[in-house]
C-alpha angles and dihedrals in degrees: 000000000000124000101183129198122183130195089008113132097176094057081216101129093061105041091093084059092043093048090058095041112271115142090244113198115200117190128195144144091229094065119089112227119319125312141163133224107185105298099350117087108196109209119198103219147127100240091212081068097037136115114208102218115242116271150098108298119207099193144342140212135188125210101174103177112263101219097108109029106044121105085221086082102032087124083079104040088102096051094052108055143233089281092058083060097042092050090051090049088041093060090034091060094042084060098056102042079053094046087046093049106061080059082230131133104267148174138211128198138222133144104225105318148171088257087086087075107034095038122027131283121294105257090205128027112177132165116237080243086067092076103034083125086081105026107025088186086073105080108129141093127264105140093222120198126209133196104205132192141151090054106310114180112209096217109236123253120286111178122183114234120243102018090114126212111349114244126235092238085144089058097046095050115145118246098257130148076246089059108100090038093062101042093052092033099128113266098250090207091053092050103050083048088052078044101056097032092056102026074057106049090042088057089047086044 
């Protein structure tokens, strides 16, 4: 079976699926050709350009790029014109007729975004430091919005005790050409909850 990520450079979503033998596909534009790390094949596309290949998907996940479309930078949604936001719901779009399409679960991410308002409301939002159960080195704030469907379960909170408050690391980022990688770079601890909550209802299912 499948698991699918679109627009994921790091690949980090679906390790946990890799790791317990799933054929895992990551596409990007960042990635040069195609290559493949263990279970995981990195496909460098445009997905707006792209053919899933025929198969049984187990799951799916979305990570369109959030430039254009977080509320974060809504202090530049003038400057940059009406084709900066096209281009960002285009891709947007293009995720969820792919992720629709593999009849799968499947989950699609956004921080607060505008989407709220083109598309339809999130039906999860979550901080990394929600998961730091499963990943302690999350602990941290990024209020983090999904659009679910297929039969996506939102795995429920599982905080870590004694950490103390979570810090705002995501926020104070310095400015780098690595920036907006790292501030959009997949909670590990969230994915291995998503991980363990759906690998788990498929098997009961």
């Amino acid at each position: 079976m499948i698991v699918l990520s679109l627009c994921d450079r790091t690949g980090a979503m679906v390790q946990p699926w890799a790791e317990a033998g799933y054929k895992c596909i990551c596409v990007d534009m960042q990635h040069e050709g195609v290559s493949q790390v263990g279970n995981v094949t990195f496909i460098g596309a445009d997905v707006r350009d792209w053919l899933p290949p025929l198969g049984q998907y187990r799951i799916a996940f979305a990570f369109p790029p959030c430039t254009h479309l977080a509320v974060s930078g809504a202090r530049w949604f003038r400057d940059k014109g009406l084709s900066k936001l096209a281009q960002a719901i285009d891709i947007v779009d293009r995720c969820r007729l792919i992720c629709e399409w593999t009849s799968a679960p499947y989950a699609i991410e956004n921080p607060v975004s505008t989407l709220s308002t083109y598309w339809r409301k999130p039906d999860h939002v979550f901080d990394p430091a929600d998961f730091t159960g499963f990943e302690l080195c999350d602990n941290y704030t990024k209020k983090t919005c999904l659009w679910t469907g297929g039969g996506f379960v939102m795995p429920p909170a599982n905080r870590a005790q004694g950490l103390g408050a979570p810090d705002d690391r995501i926020h104070k980022a310095p400015p780098s050409p690595e920036r907006g990688d790292i501030r959009s770079a997949t909670p590990k601890g969230f994915a291995r909850a998503v991980f363990h909550t759906n690998e788990r209802q498929g098997s009961a299912a």
